[in-house]
C-alpha positions in Angstrom: -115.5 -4.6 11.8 -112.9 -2.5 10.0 -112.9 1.6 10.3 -112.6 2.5 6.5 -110.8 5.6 7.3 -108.1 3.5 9.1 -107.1 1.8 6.1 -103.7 2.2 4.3 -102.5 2.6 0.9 -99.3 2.2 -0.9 -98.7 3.8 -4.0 -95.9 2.4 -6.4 -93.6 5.0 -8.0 -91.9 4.3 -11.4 -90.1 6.5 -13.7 -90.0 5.0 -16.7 -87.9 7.8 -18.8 -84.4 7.0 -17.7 -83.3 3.3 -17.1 -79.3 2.5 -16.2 -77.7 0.6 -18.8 -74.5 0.2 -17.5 -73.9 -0.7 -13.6 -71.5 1.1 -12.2 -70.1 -1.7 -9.7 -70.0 -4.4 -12.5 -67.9 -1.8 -14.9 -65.3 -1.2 -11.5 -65.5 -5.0 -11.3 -64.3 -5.8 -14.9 -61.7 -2.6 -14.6 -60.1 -4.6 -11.5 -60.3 -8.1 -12.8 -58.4 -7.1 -15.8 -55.7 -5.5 -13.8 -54.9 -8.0 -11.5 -54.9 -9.9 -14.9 -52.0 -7.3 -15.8 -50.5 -7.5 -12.7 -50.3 -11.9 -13.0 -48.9 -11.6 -16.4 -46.3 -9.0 -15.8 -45.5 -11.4 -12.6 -44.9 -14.0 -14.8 -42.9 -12.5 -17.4 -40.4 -11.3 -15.2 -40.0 -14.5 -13.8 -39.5 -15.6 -16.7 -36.7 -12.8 -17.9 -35.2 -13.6 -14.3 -34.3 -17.2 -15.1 -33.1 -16.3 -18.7 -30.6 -13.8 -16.7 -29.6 -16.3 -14.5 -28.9 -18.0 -17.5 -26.7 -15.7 -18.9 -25.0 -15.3 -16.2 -24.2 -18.9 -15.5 -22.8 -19.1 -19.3 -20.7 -16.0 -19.1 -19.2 -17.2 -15.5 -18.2 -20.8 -17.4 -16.7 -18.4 -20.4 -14.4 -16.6 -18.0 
């Protein structure tokens, strides 16, 4: 048989007023993928102005 004063309860708190609307983390997430977005396309463009210098500088050394 069970003691009724040795019995437990658990009470659930809830505050219903404020909710998050925005996660922190998944904002910092975003923030970061689009950098290293940034960071890739600038990689890429100056690649890109790299060989068009090379360029140049193969026609001007055919010029001379």
């Amino acid at each position: 048989m069970t003691n009724k004063s040795n019995q437990k309860t658990v009470e659930t708190l809830t505050h219903d007023e404020v909710r998050r609307k925005h996660i922190p983390i998944a904002k910092s997430e975003k923030i970061h993928r689009l950098q290293e977005e940034l960071v890739v396309s600038s990689l890429k463009k100056e690649q890109r102005i790299m060989e068009i210098v090379g360029r140049i500088k193969t026609l001007m050394e055919k010029r001379a």
